[in-house]
C-alpha positions as CSV (number, residue, x, y, z in Angstrom):
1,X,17.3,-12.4,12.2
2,X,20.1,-14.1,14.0
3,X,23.1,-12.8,15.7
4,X,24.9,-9.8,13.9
5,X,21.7,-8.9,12.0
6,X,21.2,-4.9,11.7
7,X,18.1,-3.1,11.8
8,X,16.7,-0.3,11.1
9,X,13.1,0.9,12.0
10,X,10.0,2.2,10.0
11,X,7.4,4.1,11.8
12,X,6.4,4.8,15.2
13,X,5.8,8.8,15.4
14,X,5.7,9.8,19.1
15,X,5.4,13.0,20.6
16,X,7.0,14.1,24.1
17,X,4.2,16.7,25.9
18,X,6.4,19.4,27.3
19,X,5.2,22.0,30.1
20,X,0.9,21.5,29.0
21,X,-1.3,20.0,26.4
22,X,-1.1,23.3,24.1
23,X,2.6,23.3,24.0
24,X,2.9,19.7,23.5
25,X,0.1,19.4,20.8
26,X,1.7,22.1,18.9
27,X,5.0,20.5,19.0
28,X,3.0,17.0,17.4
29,X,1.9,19.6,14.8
30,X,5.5,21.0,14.0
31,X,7.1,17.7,14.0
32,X,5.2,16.3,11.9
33,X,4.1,18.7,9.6
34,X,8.2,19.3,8.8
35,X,8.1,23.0,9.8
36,X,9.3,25.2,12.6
37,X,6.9,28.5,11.3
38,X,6.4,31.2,13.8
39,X,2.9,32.3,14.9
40,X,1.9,35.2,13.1
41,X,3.9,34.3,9.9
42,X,1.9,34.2,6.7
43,X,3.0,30.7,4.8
44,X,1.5,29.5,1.3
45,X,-1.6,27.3,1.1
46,X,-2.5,25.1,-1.8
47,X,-1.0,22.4,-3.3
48,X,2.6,23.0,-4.4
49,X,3.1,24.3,-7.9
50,X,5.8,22.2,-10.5
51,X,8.5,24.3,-9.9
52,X,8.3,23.5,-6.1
53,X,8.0,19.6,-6.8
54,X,11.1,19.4,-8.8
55,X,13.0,22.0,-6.6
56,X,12.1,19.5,-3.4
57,X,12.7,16.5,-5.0
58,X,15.7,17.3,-6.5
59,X,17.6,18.7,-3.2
60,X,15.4,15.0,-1.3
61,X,17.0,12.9,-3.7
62,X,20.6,14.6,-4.0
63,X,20.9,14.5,0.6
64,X,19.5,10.9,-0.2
65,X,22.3,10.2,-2.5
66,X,25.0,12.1,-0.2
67,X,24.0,10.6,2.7
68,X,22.6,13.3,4.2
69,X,20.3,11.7,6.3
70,X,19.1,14.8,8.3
71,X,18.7,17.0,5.6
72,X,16.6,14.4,3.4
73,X,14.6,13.9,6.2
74,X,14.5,17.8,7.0
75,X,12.8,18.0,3.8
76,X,9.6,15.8,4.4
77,X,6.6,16.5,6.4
78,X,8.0,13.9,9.3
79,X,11.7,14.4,9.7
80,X,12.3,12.0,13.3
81,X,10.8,9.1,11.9
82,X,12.5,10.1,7.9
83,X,16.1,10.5,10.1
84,X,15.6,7.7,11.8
85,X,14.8,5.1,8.7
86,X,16.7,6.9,5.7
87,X,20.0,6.7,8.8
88,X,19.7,3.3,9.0
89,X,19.3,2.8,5.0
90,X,22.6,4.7,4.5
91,X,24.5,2.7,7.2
92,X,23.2,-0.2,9.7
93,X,21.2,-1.8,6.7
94,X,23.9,-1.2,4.6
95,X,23.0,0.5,1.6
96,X,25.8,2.3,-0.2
97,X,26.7,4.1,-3.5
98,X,22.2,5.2,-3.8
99,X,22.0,6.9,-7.2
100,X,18.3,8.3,-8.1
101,X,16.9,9.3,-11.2
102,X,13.4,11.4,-11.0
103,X,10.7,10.4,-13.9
104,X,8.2,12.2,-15.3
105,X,6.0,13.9,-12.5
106,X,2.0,13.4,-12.5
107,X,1.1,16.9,-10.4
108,X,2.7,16.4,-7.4
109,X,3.6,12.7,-7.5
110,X,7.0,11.9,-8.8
111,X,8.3,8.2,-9.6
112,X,12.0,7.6,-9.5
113,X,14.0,4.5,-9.4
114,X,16.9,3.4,-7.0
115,X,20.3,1.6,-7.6
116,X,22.6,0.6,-4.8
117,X,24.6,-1.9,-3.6
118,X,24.5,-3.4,-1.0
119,X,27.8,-4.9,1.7
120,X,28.1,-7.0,4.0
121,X,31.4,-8.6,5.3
122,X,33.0,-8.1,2.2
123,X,30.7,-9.5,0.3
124,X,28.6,-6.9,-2.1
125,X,25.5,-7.3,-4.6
126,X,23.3,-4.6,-6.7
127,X,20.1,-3.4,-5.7
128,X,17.5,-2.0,-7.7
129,X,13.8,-0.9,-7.5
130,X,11.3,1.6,-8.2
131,X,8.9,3.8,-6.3
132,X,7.6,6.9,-5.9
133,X,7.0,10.2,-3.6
134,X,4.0,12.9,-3.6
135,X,5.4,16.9,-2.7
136,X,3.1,18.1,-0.5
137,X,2.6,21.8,1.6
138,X,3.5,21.5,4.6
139,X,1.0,22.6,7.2
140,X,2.7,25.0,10.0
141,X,5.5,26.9,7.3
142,X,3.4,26.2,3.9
143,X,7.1,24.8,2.6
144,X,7.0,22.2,0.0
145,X,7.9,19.3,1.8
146,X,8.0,15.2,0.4
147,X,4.8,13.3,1.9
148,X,6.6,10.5,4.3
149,X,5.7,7.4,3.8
150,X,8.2,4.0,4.0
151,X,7.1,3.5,0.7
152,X,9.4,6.6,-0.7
153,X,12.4,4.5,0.7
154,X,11.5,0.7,-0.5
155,X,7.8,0.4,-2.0
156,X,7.4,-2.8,0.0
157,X,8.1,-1.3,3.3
158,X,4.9,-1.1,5.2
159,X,4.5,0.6,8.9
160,X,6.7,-0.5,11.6
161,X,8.8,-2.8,9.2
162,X,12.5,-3.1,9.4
163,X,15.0,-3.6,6.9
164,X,17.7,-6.2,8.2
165,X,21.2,-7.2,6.5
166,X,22.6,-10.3,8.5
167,X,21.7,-13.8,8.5
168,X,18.4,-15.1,7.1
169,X,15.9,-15.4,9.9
170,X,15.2,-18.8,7.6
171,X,17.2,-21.2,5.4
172,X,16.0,-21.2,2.1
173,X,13.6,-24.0,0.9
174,X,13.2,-26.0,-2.0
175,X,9.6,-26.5,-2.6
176,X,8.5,-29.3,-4.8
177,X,4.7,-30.2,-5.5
178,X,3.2,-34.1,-4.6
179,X,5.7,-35.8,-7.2
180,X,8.7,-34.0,-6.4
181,X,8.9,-31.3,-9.2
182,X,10.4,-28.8,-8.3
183,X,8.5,-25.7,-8.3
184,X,10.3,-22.6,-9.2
185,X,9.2,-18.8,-9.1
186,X,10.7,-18.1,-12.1
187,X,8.4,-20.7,-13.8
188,X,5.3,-19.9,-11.6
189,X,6.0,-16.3,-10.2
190,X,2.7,-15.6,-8.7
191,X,4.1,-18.1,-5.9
192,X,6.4,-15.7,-4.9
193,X,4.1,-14.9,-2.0
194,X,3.2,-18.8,-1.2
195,X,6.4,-19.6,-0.8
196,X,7.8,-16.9,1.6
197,X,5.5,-18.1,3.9
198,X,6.2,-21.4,3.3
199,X,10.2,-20.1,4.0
200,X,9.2,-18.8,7.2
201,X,7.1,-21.6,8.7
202,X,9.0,-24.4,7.8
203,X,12.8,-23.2,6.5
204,X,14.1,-24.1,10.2
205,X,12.8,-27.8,9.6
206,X,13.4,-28.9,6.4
207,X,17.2,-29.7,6.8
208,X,18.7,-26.2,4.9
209,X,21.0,-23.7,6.4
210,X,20.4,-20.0,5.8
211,X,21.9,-18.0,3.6
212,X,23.4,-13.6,4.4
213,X,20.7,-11.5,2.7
214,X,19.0,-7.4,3.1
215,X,15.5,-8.1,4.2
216,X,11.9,-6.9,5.4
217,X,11.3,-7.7,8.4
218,X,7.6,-7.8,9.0
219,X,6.1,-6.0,11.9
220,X,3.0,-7.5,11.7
221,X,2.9,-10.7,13.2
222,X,2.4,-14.3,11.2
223,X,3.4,-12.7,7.9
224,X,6.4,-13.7,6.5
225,X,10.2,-11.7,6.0
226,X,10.3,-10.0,2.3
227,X,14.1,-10.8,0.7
228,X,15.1,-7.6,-1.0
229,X,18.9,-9.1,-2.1
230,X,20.9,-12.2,-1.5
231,X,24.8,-12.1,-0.6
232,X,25.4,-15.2,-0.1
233,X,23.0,-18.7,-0.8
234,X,22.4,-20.2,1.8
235,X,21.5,-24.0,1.3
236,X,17.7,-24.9,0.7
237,X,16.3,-27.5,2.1
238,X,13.8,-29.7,0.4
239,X,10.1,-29.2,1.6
240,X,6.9,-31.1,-0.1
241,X,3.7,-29.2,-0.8
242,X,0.3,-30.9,-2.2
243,X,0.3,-29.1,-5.2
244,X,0.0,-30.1,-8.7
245,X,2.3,-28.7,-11.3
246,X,0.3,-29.3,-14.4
247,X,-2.7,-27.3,-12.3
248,X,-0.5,-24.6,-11.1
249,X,1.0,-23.9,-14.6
250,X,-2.7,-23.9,-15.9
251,X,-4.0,-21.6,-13.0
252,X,-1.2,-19.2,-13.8
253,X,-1.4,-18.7,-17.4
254,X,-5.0,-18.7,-16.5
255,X,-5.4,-15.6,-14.3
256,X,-2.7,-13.5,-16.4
257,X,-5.4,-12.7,-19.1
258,X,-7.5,-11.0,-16.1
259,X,-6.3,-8.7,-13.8
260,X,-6.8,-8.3,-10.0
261,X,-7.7,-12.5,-10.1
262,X,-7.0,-14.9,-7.9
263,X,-7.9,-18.5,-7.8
264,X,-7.6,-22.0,-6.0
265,X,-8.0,-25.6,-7.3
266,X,-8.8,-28.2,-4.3
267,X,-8.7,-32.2,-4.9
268,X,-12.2,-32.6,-2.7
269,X,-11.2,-36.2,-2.0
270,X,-8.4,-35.5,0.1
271,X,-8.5,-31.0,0.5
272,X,-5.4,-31.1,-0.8
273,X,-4.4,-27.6,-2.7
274,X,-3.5,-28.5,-6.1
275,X,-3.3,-24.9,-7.6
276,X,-3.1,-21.2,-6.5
277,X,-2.6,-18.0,-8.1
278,X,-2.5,-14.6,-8.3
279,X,-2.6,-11.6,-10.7
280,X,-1.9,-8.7,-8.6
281,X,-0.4,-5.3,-9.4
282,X,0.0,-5.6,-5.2
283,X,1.2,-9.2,-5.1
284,X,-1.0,-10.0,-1.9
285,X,-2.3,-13.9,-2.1
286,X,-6.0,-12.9,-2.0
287,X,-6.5,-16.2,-3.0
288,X,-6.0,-17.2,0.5
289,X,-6.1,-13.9,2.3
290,X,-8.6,-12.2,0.1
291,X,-11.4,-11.0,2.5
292,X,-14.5,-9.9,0.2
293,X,-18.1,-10.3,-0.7
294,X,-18.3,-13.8,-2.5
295,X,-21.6,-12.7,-4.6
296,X,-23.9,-15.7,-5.6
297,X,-21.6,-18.3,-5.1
298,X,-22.9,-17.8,-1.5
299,X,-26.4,-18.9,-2.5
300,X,-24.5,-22.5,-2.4
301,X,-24.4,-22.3,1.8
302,X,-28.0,-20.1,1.4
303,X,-29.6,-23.3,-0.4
304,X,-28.1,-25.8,1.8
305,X,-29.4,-24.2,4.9
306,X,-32.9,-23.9,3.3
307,X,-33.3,-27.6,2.5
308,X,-31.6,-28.4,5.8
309,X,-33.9,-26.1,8.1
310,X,-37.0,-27.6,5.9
311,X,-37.8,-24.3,4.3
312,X,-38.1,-26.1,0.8
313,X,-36.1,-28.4,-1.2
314,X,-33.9,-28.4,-4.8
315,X,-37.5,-29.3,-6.8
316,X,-39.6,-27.5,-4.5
317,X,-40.9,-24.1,-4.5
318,X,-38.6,-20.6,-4.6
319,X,-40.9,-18.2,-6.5
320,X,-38.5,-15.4,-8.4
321,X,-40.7,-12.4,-8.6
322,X,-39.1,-9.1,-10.4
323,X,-37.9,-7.7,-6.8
324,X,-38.6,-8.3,-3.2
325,X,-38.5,-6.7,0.0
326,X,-37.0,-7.4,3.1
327,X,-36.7,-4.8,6.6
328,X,-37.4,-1.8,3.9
329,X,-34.8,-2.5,1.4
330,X,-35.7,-3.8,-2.0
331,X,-33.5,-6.6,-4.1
332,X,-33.8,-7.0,-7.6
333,X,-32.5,-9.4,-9.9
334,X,-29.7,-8.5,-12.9
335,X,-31.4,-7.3,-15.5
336,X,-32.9,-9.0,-18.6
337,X,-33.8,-12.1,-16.2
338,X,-37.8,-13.3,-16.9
339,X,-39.9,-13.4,-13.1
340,X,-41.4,-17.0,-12.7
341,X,-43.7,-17.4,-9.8
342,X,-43.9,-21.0,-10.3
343,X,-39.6,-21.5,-10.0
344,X,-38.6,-24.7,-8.2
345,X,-35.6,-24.1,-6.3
346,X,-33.2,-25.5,-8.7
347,X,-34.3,-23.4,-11.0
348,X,-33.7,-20.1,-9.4
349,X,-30.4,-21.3,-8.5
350,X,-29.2,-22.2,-11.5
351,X,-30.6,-18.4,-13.2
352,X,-29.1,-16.8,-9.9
353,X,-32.9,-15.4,-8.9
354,X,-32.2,-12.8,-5.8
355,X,-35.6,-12.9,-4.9
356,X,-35.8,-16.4,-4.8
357,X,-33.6,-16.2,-1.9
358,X,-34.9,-13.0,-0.2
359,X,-38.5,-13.7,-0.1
360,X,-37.6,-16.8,2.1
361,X,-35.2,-14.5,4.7
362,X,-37.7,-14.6,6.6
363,X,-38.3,-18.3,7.0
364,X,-35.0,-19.0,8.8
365,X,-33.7,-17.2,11.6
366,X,-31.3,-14.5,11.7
367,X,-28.1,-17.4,12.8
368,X,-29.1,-19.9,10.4
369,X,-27.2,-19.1,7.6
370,X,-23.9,-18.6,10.0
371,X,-24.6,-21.9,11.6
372,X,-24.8,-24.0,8.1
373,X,-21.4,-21.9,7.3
374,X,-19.7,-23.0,10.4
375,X,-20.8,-26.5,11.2
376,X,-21.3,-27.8,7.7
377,X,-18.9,-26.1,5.6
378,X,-15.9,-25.6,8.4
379,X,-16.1,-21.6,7.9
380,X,-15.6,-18.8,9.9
381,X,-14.4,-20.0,13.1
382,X,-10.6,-19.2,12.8
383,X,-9.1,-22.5,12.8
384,X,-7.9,-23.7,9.4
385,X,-4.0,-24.4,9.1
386,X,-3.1,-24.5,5.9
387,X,0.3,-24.7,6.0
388,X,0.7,-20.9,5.7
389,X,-1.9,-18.1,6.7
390,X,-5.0,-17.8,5.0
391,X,-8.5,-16.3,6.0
392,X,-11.3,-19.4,6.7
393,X,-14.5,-16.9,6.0
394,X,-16.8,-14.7,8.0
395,X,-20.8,-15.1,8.1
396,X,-22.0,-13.6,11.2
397,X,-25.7,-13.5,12.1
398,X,-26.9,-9.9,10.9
399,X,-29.9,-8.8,11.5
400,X,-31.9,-6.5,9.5
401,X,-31.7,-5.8,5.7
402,X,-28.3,-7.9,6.0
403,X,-30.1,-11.2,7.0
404,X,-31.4,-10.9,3.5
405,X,-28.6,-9.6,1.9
406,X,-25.9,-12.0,4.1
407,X,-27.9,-15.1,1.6
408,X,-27.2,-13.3,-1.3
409,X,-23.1,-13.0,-0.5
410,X,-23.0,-9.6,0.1
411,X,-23.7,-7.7,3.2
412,X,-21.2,-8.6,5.7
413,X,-20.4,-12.0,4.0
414,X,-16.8,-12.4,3.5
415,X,-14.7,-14.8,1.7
416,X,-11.9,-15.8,-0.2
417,X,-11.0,-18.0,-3.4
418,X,-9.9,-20.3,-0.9
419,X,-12.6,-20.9,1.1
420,X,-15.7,-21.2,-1.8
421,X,-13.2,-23.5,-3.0
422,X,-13.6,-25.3,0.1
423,X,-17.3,-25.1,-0.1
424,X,-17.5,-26.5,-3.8
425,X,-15.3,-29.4,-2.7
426,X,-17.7,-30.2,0.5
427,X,-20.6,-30.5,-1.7
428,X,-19.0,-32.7,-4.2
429,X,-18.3,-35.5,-1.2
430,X,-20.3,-34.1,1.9
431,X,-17.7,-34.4,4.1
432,X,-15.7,-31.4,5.1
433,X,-12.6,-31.8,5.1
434,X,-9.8,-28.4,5.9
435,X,-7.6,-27.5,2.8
436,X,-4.0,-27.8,3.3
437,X,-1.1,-27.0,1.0
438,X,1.4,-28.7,3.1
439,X,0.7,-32.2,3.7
440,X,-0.3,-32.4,7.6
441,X,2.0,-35.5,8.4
442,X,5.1,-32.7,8.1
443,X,3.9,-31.3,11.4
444,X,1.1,-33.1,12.8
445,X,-1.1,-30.0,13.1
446,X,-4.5,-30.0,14.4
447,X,-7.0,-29.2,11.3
448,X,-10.1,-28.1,11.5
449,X,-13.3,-29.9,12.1
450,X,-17.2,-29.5,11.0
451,X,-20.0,-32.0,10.5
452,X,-20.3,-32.1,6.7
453,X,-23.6,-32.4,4.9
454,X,-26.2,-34.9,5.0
455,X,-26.3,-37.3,1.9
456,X,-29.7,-36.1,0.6
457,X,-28.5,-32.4,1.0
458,X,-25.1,-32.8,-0.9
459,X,-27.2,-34.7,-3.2
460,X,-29.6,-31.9,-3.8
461,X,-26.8,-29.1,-4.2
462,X,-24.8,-31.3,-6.8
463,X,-27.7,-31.5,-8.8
464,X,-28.8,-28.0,-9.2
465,X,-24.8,-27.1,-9.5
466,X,-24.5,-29.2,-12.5
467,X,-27.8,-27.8,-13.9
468,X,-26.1,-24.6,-13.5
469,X,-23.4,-25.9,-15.7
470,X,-25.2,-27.6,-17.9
471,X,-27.8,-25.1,-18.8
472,X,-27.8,-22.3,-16.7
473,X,-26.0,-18.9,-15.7
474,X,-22.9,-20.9,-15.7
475,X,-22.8,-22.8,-19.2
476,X,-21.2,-20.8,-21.6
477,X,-17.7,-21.1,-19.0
478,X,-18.4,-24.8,-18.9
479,X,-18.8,-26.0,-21.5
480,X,-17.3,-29.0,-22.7
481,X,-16.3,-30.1,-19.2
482,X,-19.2,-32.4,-18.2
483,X,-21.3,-34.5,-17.1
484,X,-19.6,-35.0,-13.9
485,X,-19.4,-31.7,-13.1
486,X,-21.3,-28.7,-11.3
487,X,-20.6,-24.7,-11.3
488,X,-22.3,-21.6,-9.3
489,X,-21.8,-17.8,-10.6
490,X,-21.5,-15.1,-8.5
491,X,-20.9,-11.1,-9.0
492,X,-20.3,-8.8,-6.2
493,X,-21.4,-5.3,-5.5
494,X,-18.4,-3.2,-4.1
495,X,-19.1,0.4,-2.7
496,X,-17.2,2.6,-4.8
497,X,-17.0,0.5,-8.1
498,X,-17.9,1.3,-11.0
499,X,-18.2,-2.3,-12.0
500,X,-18.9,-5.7,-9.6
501,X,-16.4,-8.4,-8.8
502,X,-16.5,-11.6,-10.8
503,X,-16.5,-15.3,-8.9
504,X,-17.3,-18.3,-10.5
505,X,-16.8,-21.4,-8.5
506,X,-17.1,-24.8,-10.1
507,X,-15.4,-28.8,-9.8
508,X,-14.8,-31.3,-12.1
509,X,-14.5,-35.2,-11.1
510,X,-11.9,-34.7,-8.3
511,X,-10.9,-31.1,-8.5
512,X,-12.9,-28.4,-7.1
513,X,-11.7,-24.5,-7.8
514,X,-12.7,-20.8,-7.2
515,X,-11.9,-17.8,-8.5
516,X,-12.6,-14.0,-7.9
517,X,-11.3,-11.1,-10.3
518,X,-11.8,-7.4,-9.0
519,X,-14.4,-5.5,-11.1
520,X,-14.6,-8.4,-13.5
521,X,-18.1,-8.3,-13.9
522,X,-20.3,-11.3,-14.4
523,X,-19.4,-14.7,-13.1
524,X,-18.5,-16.1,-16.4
525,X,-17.2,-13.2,-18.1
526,X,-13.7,-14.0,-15.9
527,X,-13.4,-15.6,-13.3
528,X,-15.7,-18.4,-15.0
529,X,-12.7,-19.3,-17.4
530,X,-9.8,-18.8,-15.3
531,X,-12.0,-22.0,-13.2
532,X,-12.6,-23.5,-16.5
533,X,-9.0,-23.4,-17.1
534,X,-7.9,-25.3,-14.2
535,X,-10.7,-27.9,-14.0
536,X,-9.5,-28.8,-17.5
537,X,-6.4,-30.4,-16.0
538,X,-8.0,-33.1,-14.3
539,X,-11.4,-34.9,-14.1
C-alpha cells in the first residue's frame, strides 16, 4: 500500500512474563482464554448450551455494531488481539454503519452476514459478506465466550493479514489471452485467483495507474493482496497471458459438474498455459498450488525411469501378480483386475497393475525415481516461474515401504494439475520445456531447465499412453478423441477419506492437460472428462 494507506492487524498473540514463569504462564492462560476467574471459583464445563450461544452472540454482534470495540472483543476467548483487529475494522480500515444479522445456529456455530460501507476521502461504497462464529466455554471462568478467529471479522482474513483502505498496492490489469480477448472474471470466475497474482506481479509494469480500494493484505509472503471493495477505478493496464479463451471457457464449464477439481491444459510445443481452472468451495488455485498425491498418473515418471535404468522396456516383462510385497507392506491392485504373470509392460500400464510396479522397487535404487523426476521431467527442484506462484512437484528418495509406494504416486509423492500436466506434455515431444502463463519475453525471467527424454524412451511412453486410451483403464474418457492421442489414470489414497482422489492426465495433438478432483474416485469417473473436455478444443 502506498502513502496514506491504513492498516489494521490480524494476529500475533504475545504474552509479557511478569515477576516468574507461573505468573506469567497464567496470565497467557487468562488472556487468552477471555476470563479473569479467581482460583478457587467453581466455573461451568462443557460445551455451551443454546441459550448461551444466542445470549453471546447477540450482545458480540450488537458491541460489533456499536462500535464497541472492547467489549466485542471482551466477549471472545482472545480479547488483545479481538480489540486490536475489530478497532481497526471500526475506524483505521474504515468500516462504518456494520449491521449483522445471526442465521440459524448448528450447535454452537452460528453464521451471520455483514453490511457496511465503507469511506474513504469522501468517497463511500457498500460492503457485504458472509461468515460465521463457534461460542465456545471459556477455559479459566467457564463463560461463554466467541472462538477468535480473523475469520469471524472477514472469512478471507487469514493469520497476520491486514485489512488496508488507501491506494492499491497495484494498478489494476487488463488481462487478455494470446489473441487479445479480453478475459473477464465475470465470464471465467474461477480466474479470480490467477489474476490477483497476475495484479500483483506485474500491475506496476503494464502501463495502469492504481485505483483507492479496502483490501487484504497478505502476510504471507509471494501471495497476492485480496480486493474486498473498490472506491475509486483505477486505470488497468493491458497485460498478455498465453492462454486460450475457447480452452479456458471449456475448462470452466468443465470442472463445474465436479466439485473440489482443478485442471490445466498445456500446448506441449511451446509450454504455454492454455487453460486453468478451479472448482473450489475455498477458491485456492490447486491447479497450480495443489500439493497432493498424483495416484497412477505417477507410474508415467515410474515407467520412464524403468526403461531408462534398463530394468525392462514398454514390450518387455512387468508380471502383475494379485498383490506384492515390498519392506513388509503388501500392495494390491483395485479390485476386479485379472493377475497375468506373463504382462509386458505396456500392458500393466495401460490396466494400472500396482504390482507390476512394486515387484520391480527393488530393481532401481532408492534416488532413481527422484532423479528421472528432476532431470527428465523439470520437477521438484523449486525453480519454475510461471508467471505467478505455483508448486513444481516433490519426489524425494524414500526409503523403505515408500520407495515402492513413491512409484505408485502415493507415499510422499506430491503434485499438482500443473505439473502432470507438464509431464504429459514432456512425453508428447521429449523435450522439457517450463510452463509459463505469461509469455517470458514480458520479463526476461530465467525458466527452468532439465534434459528431457531420450527419443526411444518418449517413444515408448507415447505408445503405451495411447494404448491406455485406446483400450485400456483410460478409454471410456477418451473416446472419440484419437488416434493421435495418449491418457494415464490415476486415483489417490487420502488418510481420512472415505473415498480416493480422481486424476486423469491425457494430450491430444498439441494440447496436453491434467486434472485432479478431491474424493472423485476413479481416474475416469471425473477428472477423466473434465481432461476430455479441454482436449476437445484443439488437436
Amino acid at each position: 500500500m502506498r502513502n496514506g494507506a491504513k492498516t489494521a492487524l490480524v494476529g500475533g498473540v504475545f504474552a509479557v512474563m511478569v515477576g516468574g514463569a507461573g505468573y506469567g504462564a497464567y496470565n497467557i492462560v487468562t488472556a487468552i482464554s477471555g476470563g479473569n476467574g479467581s482460583p478457587g471459583t467453581a466455573v461451568k464445563t462443557g460445551p455451551p448450551s443454546s441459550a448461551e450461544v444466542k445470549e453471546t452472540t447477540e450482545k458480540f454482534f450488537a458491541a460489533w455494531e456499536k462500535g464497541q470495540a472492547a467489549k466485542a472483543a471482551g466477549l471472545t476467548d482472545n480479547a488483545g488481539v479481538a480489540k486490536t483487529l475489530l478497532t481497526n475494522y471500526l475506524g483505521s480500515a474504515y468500516v462504518t454503519k456494520v449491521r449483522i444479522s445471526p442465521g440459524t445456529p448448528t450447535g454452537a456455530t452460528v453464521p451471520f452476514s455483514v453490511s457496511a460501507t465503507v469511506s474513504y476521502e469522501g468517497k463511500s461504497k457498500p460492503l457485504s459478506y458472509e461468515s460465521e462464529l463457534t461460542v465456545v466455554r471459556g477455559v479459566t471462568t467457564g463463560k461463554a465466550l466467541v472462538d477468535w478467529k480473523p475469520t469471524v471479522v472477514h472469512p478471507d482474513l487469514q493469520e497476520g493479514d491486514t485489512l488496508v483502505t488507501g491506494e492499491a498496492a497495484s494498478p489494476p490489469i487488463q488481462a487478455v489471452d494470446r489473441d487479445g480477448v479480453v478475459l473477464t472474471e465475470g465470464k471465467y470466475p474461477s480466474l479470480v485467483p490467477i489474476m490477483e497474482e497476475l495484479r500483483s506481479a506485474y500491475g506496476d509494469t503494464a502501463g495502469g495507474t492504481p485505483g483507492i480500494e479496502l483490501a487484504i493484505r497478505r502476510a504471507a509472503e509471494g501471495t497476492a493482496d485480496k480486493t474486498l471493495v473498490t472506491i475509486a477505478k483505477g486505470k488497468p493496464g493491458k497485460l498478455q497471458t498465453t492462454l486460450r479463451a475457447s480452452a479456458q471457457a471449456a475448462a470452466e464449464k468443465a470442472v463445474k459438474k465436479y466439485a473440489e477439481s482443478s485442471v490445466v491444459a498445456v500446448a506441449p510445443s511451446t509450454a504455454e498455459v492454455l487453460a486453468v481452472a478451479n472448482n473450489r468451495e475455498d477458491g485456492f488455485n490447486a491447479a497450480f498450488l495443489g500439493k497432493v498425491a498424483p495416484g497412477s498418473t505417477m507410474k508415467i515418471i515410474s515407467a520412464a525411469t524403468l526403461i531408462d535404468n534398463g530394468v525392462t522396456t514398454a514390450n518387455g516383462p512387468a508380471p502383475c501378480p494379485p498383490d506384492a510385497t515390498w519392506q513388509s507392506q503388501t500392495f494390491k491392485n483395485l479390485q476386479g483386475m485379472t493377475p497375468n504373470e506373463n504382462a509386458t509392460l505396456s500392458e500393466s500400464f495401460a490396466r494400472s497393475c500396482n504390482t507390476a510396479f512394486v515387484k520391480y522397487a527393488d530393481e532401481v535404487e532408492v534416488d532413481s525415481l527422484t532423479k528421472e523426476a528432476q532431470e527428465r521431467f523439470g520437477l521438484g527442484q523449486d525453480n519454475w516461474k510461471t508467471g505467478i506462484p505455483s508448486f513444481d512437484g516433490s519426489v524425494p528418495a524414500s526409503g523403505g515401504p515408500d520407495t515402492a509406494a513413491n512409484m505408485l504416486g502415493q507415499g510422499q509423492v506430491q503434485m499438482s494439475p500443473l505439473n502432470m500436466a507438464s509431464v504429459t506434455a514432456t512425453v508428447v515431444t521429449g523435450r522439457f520445456r517450463q510452463p509459463v502463463i505469461v509469455p517470458q519475453r514480458l520479463d526476461d525471467r530465467e525458466l527452468a531447465q532439465a534434459q528431457g527424454l531420450e527419443a526411444n524412451t518418449a517413444a515408448q511412453l507415447r505408445q503405451m499412453m495411447n494404448r491406455t486410451a485406446a483400450s485400456g483403464t483410460a478409454a471410456d474418457a477418451m473416446q472419440g478423441l484419437g488416434p493421435n492421442f495418449g491418457a494415464k489414470t490415476g486415483s489417490a489414497e487420502v488418510d481420512g477419506q472415505k473415498v480416493s482422489n480422481s486424476w486423469f492426465t491425457g494430450y491430444r495433438g498439441d494440447i496436453a492437460a491434467a486434472a485432479m478432483t478431491q474424493e472423485g474416485g476413479h481416474g475416469s469417473d471425473a477428472a477423466g472428462p473434465i481432461v476430455a473436455a479441454v482436449l476437445r478444443t484443439g488437436g
